[in-house]
LOKE-716478 format. One record per residue (C-alpha): residue number from 1; x, y, z. Coordinates in nm, 2 decimals, padded with zeros to 4 digits. Each point is the difference from the previous one (the first is absolute). Example, Ala and Ser with C-alpha at 12.3 -4.5 7.8 and 13.67 -1.06 7.14 Angstrom:
<atoms>
<i=1, x=01.23, y=-00.45, z=00.78>
<i=2, x=00.14, y=00.34, z=-00.07>
</atoms>
This chain:
<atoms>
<i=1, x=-02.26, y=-01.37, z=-02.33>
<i=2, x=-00.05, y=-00.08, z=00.33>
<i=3, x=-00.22, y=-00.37, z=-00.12>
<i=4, x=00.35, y=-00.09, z=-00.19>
<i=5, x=00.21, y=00.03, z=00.32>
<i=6, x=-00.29, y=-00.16, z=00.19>
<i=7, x=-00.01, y=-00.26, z=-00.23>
<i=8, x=00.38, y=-00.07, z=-00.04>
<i=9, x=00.01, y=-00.04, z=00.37>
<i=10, x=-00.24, y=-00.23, z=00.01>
<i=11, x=00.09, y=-00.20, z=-00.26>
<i=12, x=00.37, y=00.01, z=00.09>
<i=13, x=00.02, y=-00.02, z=00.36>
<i=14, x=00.32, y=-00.16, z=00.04>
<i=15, x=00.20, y=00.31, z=-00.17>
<i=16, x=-00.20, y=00.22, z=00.21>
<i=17, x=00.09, y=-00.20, z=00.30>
<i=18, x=00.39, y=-00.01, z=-00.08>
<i=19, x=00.01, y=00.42, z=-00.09>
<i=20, x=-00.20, y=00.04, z=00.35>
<i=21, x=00.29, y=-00.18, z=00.18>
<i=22, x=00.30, y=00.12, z=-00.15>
<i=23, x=-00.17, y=00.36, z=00.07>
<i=24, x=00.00, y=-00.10, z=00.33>
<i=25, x=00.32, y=-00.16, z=00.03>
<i=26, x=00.14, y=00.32, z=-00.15>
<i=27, x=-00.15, y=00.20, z=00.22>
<i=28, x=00.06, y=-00.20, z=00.35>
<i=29, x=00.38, y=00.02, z=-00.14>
<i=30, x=-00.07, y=00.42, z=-00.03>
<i=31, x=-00.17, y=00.01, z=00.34>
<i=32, x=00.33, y=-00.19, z=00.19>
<i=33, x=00.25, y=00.24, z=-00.16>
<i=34, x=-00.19, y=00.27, z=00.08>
<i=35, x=00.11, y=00.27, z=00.29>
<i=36, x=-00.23, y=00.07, z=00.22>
<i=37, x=00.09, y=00.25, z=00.39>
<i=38, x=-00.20, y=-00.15, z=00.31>
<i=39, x=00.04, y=00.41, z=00.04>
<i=40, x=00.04, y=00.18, z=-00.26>
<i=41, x=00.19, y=00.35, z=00.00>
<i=42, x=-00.22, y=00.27, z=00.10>
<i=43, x=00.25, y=00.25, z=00.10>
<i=44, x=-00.01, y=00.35, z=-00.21>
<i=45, x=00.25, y=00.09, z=-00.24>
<i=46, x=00.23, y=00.25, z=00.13>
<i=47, x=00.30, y=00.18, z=-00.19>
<i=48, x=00.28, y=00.21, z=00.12>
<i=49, x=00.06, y=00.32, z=-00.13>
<i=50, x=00.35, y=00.17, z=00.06>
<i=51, x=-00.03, y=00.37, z=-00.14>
<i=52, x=00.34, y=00.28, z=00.10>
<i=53, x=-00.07, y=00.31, z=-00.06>
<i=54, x=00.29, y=00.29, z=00.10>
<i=55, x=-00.22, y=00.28, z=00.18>
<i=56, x=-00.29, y=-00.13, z=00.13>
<i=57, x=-00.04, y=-00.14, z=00.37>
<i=58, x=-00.05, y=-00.41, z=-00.02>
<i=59, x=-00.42, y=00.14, z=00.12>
<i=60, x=-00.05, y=00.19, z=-00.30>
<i=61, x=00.16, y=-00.27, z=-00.22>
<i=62, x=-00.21, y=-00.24, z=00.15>
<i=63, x=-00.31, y=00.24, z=-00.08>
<i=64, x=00.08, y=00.13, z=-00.34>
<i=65, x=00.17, y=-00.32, z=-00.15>
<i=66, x=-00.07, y=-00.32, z=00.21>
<i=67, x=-00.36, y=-00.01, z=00.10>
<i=68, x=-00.15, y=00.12, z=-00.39>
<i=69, x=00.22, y=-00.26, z=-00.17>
</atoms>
């Protein structure tokens, strides 16, 4: 298998020539439109939980409810 594509490239080097630069093309075209951070986000990922429960002091909702979830 691998003498055939061996031998294809060899004996069509001009085809092989013309996919190798549209690849590239292609891919120079990717590369530009790609979005890239000089600094990319490496804050953590923080959520807000609002929790009312009648009866319980805003500590032991924090403690019981807050913190586990």
């Amino acid at each position: 298998m691998i003498n055939k594509i061996i031998r294809f490239s060899v004996d069509h080097r001009g085809i092989v020539l013309g996919l190798t630069m549209m690849i590239a093309i292609v891919g120079w075209f990717s590369f530009q439109e790609l979005a890239i951070d000089a600094v990319p986000d490496i804050t953590n990922t923080q959520v807000q939980v609002y929790a009312q429960v009648e009866g319980l002091a805003p500590e032991e909702i924090e403690r019981n409810i807050t913190f586990p979830v």
